[in-house]
PyMOL commands that place a pseudoatom at each C-alpha (Angstrom):
pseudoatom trace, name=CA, resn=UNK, resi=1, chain=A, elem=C, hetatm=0, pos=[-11.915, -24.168, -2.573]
pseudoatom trace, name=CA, resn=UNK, resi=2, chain=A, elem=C, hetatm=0, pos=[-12.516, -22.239, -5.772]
pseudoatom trace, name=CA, resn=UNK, resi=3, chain=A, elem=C, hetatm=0, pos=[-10.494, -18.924, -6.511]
pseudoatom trace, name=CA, resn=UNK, resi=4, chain=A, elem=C, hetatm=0, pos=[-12.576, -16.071, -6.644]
pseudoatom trace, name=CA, resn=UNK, resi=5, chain=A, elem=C, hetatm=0, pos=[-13.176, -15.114, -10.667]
pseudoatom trace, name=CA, resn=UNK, resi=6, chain=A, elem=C, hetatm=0, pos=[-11.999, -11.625, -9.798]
pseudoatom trace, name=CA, resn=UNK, resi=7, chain=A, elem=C, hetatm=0, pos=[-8.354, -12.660, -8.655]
pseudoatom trace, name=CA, resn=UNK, resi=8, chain=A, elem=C, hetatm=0, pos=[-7.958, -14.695, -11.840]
pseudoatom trace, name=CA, resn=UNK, resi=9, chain=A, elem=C, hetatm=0, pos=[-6.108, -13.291, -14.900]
pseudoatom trace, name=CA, resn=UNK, resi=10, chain=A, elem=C, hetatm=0, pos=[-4.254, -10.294, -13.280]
pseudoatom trace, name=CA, resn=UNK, resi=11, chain=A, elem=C, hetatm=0, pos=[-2.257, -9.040, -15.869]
pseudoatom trace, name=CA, resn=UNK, resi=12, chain=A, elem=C, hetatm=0, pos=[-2.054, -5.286, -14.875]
pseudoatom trace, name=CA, resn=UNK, resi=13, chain=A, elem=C, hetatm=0, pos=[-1.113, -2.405, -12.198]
pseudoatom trace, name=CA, resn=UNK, resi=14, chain=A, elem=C, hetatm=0, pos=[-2.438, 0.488, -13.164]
pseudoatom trace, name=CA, resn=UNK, resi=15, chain=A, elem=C, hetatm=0, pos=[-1.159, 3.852, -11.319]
pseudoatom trace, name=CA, resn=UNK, resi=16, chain=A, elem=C, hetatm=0, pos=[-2.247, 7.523, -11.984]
pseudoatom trace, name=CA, resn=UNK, resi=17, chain=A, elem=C, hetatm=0, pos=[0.622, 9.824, -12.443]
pseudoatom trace, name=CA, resn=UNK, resi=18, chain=A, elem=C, hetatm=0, pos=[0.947, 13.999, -12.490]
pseudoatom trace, name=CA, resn=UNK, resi=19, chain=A, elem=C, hetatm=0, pos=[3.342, 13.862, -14.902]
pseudoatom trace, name=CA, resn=UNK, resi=20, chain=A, elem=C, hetatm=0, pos=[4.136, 11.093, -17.174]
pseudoatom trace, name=CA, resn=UNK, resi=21, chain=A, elem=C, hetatm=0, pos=[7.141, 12.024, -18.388]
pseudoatom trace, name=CA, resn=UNK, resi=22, chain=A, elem=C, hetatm=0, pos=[8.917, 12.571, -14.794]
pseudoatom trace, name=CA, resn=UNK, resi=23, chain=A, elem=C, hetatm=0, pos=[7.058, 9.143, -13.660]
pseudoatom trace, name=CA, resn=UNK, resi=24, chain=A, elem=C, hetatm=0, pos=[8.434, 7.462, -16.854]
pseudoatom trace, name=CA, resn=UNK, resi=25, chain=A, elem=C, hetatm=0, pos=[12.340, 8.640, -15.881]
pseudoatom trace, name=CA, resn=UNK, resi=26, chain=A, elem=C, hetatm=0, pos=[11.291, 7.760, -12.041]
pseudoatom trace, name=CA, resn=UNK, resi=27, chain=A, elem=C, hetatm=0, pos=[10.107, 4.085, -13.165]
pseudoatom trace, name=CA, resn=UNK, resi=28, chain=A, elem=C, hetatm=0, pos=[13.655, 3.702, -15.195]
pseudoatom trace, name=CA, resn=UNK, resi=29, chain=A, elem=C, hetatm=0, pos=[15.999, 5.321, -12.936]
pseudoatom trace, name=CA, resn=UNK, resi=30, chain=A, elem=C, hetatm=0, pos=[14.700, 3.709, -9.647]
pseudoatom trace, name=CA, resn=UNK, resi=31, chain=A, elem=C, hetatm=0, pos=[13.115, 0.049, -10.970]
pseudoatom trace, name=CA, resn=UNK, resi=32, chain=A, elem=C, hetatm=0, pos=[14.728, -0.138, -14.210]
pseudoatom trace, name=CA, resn=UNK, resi=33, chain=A, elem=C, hetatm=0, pos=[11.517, 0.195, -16.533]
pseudoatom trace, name=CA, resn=UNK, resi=34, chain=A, elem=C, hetatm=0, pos=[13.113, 2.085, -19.340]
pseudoatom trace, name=CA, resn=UNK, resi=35, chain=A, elem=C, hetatm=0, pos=[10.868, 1.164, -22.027]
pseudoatom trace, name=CA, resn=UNK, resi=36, chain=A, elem=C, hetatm=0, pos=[7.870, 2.709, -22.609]
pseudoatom trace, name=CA, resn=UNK, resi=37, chain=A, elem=C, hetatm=0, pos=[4.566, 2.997, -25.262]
pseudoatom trace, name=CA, resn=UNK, resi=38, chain=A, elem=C, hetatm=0, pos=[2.886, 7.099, -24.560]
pseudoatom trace, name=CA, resn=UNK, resi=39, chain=A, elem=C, hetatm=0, pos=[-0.066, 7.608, -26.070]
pseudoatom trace, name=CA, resn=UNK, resi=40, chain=A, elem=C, hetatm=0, pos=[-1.323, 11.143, -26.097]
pseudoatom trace, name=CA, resn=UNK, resi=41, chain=A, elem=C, hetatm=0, pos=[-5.130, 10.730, -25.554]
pseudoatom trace, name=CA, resn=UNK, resi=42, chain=A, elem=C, hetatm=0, pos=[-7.921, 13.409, -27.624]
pseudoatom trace, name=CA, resn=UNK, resi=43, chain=A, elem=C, hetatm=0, pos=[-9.190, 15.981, -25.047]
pseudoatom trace, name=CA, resn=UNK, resi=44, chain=A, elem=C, hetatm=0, pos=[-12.441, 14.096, -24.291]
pseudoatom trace, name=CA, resn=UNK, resi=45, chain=A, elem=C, hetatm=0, pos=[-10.430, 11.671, -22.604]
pseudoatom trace, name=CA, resn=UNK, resi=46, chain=A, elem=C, hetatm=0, pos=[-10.364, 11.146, -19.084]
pseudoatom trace, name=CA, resn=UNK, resi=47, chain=A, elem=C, hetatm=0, pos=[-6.450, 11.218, -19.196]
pseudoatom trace, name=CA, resn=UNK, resi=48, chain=A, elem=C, hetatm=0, pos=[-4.096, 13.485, -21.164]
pseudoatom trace, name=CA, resn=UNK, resi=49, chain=A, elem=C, hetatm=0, pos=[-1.782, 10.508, -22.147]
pseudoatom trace, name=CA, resn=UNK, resi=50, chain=A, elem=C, hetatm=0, pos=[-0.756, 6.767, -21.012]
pseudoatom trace, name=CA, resn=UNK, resi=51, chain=A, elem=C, hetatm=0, pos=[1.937, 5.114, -20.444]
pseudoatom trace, name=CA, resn=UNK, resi=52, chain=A, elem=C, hetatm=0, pos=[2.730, 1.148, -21.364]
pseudoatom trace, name=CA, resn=UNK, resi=53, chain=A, elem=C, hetatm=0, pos=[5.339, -1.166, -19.960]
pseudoatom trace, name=CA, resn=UNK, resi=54, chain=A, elem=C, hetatm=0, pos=[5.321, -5.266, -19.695]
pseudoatom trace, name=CA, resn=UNK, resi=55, chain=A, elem=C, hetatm=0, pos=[7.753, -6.696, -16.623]
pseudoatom trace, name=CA, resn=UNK, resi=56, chain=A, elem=C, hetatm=0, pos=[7.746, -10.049, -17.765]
pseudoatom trace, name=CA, resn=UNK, resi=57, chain=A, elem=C, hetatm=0, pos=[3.743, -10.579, -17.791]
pseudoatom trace, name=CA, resn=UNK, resi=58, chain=A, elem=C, hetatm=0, pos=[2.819, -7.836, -15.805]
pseudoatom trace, name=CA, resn=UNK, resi=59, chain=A, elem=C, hetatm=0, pos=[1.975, -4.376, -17.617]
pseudoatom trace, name=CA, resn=UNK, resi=60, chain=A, elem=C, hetatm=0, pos=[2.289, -1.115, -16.119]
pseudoatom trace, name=CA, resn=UNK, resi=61, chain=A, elem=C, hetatm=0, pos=[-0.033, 1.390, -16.818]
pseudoatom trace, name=CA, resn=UNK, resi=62, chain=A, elem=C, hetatm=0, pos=[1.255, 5.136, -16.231]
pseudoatom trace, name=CA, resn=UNK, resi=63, chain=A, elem=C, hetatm=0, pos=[-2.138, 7.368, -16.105]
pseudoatom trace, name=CA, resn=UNK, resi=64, chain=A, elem=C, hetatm=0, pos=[-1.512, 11.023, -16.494]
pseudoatom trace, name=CA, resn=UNK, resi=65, chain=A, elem=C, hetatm=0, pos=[-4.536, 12.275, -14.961]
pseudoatom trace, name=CA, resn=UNK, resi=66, chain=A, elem=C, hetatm=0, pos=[-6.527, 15.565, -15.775]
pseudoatom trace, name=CA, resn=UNK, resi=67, chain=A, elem=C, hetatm=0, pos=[-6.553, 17.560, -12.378]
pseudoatom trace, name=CA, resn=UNK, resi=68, chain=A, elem=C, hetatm=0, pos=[-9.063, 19.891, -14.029]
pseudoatom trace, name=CA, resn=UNK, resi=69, chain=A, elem=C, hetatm=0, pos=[-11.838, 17.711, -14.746]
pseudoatom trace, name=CA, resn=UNK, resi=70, chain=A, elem=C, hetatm=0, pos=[-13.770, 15.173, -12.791]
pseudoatom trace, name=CA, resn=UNK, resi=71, chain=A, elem=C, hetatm=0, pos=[-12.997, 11.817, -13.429]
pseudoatom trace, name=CA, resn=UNK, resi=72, chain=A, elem=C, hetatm=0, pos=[-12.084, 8.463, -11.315]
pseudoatom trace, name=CA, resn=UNK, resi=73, chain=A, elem=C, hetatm=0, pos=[-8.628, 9.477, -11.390]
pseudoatom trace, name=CA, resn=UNK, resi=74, chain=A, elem=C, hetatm=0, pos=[-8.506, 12.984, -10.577]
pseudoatom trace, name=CA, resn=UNK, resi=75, chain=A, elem=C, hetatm=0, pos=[-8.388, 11.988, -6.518]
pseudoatom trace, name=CA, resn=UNK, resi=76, chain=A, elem=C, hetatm=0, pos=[-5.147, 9.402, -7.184]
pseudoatom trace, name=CA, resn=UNK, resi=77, chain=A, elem=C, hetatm=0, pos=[-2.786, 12.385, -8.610]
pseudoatom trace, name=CA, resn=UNK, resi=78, chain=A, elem=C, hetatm=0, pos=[0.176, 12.000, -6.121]
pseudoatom trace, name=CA, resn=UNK, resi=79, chain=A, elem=C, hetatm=0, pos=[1.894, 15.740, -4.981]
pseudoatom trace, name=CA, resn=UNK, resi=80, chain=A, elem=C, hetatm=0, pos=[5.512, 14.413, -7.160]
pseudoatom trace, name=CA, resn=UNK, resi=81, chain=A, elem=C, hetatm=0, pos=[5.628, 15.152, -10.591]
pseudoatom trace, name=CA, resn=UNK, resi=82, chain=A, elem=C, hetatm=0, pos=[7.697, 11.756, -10.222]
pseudoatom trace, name=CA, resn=UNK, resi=83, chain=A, elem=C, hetatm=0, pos=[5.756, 9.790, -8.084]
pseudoatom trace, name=CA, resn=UNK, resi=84, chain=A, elem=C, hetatm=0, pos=[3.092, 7.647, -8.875]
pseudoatom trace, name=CA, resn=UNK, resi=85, chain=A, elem=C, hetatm=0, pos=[0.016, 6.325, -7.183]
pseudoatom trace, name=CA, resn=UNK, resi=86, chain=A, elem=C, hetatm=0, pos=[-1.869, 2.542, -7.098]
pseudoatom trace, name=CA, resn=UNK, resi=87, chain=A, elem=C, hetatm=0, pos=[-5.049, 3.215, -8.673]
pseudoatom trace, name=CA, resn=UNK, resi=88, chain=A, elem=C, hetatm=0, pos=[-6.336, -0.044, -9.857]
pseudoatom trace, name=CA, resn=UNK, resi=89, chain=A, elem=C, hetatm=0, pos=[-5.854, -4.241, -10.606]
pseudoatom trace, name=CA, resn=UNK, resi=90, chain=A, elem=C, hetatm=0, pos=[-6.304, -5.098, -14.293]
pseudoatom trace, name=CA, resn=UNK, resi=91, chain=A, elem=C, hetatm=0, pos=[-8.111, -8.476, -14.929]
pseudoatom trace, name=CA, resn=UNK, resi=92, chain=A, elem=C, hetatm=0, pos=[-7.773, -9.810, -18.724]
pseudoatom trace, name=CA, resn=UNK, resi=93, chain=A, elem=C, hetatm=0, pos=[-11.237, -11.283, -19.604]
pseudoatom trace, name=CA, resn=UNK, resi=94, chain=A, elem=C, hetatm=0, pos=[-11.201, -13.846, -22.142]
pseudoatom trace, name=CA, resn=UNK, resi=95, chain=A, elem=C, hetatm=0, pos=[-15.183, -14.611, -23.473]
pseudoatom trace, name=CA, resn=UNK, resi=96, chain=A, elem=C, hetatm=0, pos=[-18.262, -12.759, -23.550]
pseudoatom trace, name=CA, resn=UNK, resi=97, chain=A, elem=C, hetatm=0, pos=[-19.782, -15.313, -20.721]
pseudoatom trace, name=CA, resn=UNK, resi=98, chain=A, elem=C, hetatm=0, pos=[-17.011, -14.209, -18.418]
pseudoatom trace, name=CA, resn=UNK, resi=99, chain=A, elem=C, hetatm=0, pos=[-17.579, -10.628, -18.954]
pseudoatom trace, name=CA, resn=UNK, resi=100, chain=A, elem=C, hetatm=0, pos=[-21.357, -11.132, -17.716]
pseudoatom trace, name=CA, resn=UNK, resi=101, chain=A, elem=C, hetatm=0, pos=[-20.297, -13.465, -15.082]
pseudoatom trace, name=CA, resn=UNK, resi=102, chain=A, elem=C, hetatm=0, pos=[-17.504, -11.762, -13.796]
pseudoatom trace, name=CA, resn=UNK, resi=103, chain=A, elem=C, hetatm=0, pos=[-19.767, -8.398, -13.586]
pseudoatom trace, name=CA, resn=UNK, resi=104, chain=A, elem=C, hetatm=0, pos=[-22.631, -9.991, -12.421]
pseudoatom trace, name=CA, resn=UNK, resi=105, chain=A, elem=C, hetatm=0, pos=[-20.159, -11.410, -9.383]
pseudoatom trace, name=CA, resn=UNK, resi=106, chain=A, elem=C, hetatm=0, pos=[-19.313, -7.988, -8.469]
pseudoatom trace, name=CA, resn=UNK, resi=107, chain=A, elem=C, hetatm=0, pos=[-23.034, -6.514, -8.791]
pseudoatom trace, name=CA, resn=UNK, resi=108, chain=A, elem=C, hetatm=0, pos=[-24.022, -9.632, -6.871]
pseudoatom trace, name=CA, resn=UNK, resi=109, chain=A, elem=C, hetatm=0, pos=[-21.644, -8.454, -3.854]
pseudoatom trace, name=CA, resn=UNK, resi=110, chain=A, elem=C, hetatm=0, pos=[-22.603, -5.065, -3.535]
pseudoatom trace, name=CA, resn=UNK, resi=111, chain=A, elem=C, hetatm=0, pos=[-20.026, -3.455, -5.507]
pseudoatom trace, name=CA, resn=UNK, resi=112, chain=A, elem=C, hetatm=0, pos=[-21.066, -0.365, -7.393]
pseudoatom trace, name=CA, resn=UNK, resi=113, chain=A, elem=C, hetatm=0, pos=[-19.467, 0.351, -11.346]
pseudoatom trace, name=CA, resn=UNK, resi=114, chain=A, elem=C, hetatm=0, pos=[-17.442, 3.110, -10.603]
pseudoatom trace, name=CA, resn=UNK, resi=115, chain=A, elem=C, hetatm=0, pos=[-16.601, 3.407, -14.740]
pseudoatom trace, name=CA, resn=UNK, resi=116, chain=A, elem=C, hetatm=0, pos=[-17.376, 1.800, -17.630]
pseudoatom trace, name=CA, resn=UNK, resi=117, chain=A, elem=C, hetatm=0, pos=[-16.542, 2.245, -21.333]
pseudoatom trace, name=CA, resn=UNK, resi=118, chain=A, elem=C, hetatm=0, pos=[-15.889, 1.070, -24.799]
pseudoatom trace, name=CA, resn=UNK, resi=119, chain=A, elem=C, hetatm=0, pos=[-13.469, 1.708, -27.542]
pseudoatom trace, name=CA, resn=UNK, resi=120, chain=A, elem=C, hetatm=0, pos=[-12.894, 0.334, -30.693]
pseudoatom trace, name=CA, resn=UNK, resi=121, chain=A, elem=C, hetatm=0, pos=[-9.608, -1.549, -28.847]
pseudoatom trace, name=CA, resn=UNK, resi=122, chain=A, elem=C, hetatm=0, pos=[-11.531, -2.826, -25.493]
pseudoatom trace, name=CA, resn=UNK, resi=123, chain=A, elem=C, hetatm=0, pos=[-14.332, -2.845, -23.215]
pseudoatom trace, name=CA, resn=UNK, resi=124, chain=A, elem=C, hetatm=0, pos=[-12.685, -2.008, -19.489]
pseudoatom trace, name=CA, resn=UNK, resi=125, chain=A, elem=C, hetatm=0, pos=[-15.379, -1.755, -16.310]
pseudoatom trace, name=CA, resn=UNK, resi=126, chain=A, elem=C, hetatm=0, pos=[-14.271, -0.709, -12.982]
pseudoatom trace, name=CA, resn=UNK, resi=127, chain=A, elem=C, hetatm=0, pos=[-15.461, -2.127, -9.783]
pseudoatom trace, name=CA, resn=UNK, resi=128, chain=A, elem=C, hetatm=0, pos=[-15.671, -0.258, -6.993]
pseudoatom trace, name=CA, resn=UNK, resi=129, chain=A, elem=C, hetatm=0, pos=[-13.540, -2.035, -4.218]
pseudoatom trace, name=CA, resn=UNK, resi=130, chain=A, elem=C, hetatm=0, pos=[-11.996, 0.914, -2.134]
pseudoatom trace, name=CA, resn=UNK, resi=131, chain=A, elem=C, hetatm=0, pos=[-13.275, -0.026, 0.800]
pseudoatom trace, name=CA, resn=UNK, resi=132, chain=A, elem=C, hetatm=0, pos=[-12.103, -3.449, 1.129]
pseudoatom trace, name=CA, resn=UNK, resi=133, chain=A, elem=C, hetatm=0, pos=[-9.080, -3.491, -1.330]
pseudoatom trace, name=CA, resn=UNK, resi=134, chain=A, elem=C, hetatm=0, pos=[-7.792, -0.037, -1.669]
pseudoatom trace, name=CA, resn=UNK, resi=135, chain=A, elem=C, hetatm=0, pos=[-7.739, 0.194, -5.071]
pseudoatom trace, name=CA, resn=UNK, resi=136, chain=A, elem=C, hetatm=0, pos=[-10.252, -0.426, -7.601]
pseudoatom trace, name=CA, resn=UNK, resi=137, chain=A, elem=C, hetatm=0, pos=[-10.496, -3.578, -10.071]
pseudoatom trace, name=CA, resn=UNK, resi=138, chain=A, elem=C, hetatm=0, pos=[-10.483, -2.910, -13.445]
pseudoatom trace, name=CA, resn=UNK, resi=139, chain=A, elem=C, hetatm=0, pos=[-11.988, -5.879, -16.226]
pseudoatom trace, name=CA, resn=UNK, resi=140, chain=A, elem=C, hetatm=0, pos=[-10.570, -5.432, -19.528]
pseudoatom trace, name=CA, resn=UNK, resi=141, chain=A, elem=C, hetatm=0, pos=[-12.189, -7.588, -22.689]
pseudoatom trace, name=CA, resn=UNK, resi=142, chain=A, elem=C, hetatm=0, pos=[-9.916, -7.031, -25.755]
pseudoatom trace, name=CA, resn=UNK, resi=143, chain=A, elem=C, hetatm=0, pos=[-11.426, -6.976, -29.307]
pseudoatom trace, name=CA, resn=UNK, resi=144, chain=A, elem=C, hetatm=0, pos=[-9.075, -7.956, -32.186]
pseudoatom trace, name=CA, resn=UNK, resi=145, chain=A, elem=C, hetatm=0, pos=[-7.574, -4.005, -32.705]
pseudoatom trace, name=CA, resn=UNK, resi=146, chain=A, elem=C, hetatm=0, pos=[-6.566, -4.090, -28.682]
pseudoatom trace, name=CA, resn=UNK, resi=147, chain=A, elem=C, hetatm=0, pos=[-4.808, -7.602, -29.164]
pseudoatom trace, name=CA, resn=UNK, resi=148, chain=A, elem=C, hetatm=0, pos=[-2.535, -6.192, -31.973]
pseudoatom trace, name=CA, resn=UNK, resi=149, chain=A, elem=C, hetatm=0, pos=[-2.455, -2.383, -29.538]
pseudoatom trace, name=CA, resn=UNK, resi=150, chain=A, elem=C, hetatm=0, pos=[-1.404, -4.430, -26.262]
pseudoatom trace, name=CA, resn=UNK, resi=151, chain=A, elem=C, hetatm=0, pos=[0.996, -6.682, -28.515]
pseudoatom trace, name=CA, resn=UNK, resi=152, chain=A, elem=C, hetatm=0, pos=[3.008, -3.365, -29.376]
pseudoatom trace, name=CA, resn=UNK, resi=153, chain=A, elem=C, hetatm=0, pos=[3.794, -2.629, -25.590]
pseudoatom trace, name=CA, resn=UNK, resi=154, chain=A, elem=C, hetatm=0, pos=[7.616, -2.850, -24.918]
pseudoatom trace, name=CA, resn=UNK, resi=155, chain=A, elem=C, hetatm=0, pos=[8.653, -5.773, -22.491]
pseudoatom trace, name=CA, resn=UNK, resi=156, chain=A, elem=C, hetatm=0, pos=[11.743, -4.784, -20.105]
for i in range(1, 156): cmd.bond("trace and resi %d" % i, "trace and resi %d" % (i + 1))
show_as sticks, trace
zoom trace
């Protein structure tokens, strides 16, 4: 039996947050994830700032979500300023092939792109897989500046 190309290279849980400061003291005072990389994002962004954390090989991603705008987030903010909310799977993708591949799986099963986008750090594509997973997967292809920005994450 093969493993599915979408379960392969988990490297990420990605939650959407109301605040990301009281989520950040939540994460430390009840799991002991005390440190942290915040970026503030510019306005156009689809989140006012992220938050960064490695557990051993797994990253946490803190979204801070705009509730005034509509974006694939803005249903995930939790009621807590504390609490925080399973939004998405992140799936490192090594090689352009992959990329294709690994999209092209997802397309080929029905899935719809729920977002897509690229930045001068990474190309990320989200797969919409509510229905049968409960969160969405998210594929994340770094280019050189996103290898040095995800090497600058603090591991607890």
């Amino acid at each position: 039996m093969t493993i599915p190309v979408v379960f392969r290279n988990h490297f990420q849980l990605g939650y959407v947050v109301r605040n990301l400061d009281s989520a950040i003291e939540d994460m430390r005072d009840k799991f002991g994830v005390a440190k942290w990389q915040v970026n503030v994002m510019h306005k156009s962004a689809p989140a006012r700032a992220l938050g960064f954390a490695y557990v051993q090989q797994v990253m946490i991603e803190l979204i801070e979500a705009r509730p005034e705008r509509e974006t694939i987030y803005r249903d995930w903010i939790p009621e807590s300023d504390a609490a925080a909310r399973l939004h998405h799977l992140g799936y490192m993708i090594d090689s352009d092939e992959e990329w294709r591949s690994t999209i092209g799986q997802f397309e080929g099963s029905g899935f719809r792109t729920a977002f897509a986008d690229s930045s001068d750090f990474f190309d990320y594509y989200y797969a919409d897989t509510l229905a049968q997973l409960g969160h969405y997967c998210e594929l994340i292809r770094l280019k050189p500046a996103g290898r040095a920005f995800w090497a600058s994450v603090p591991h607890n």
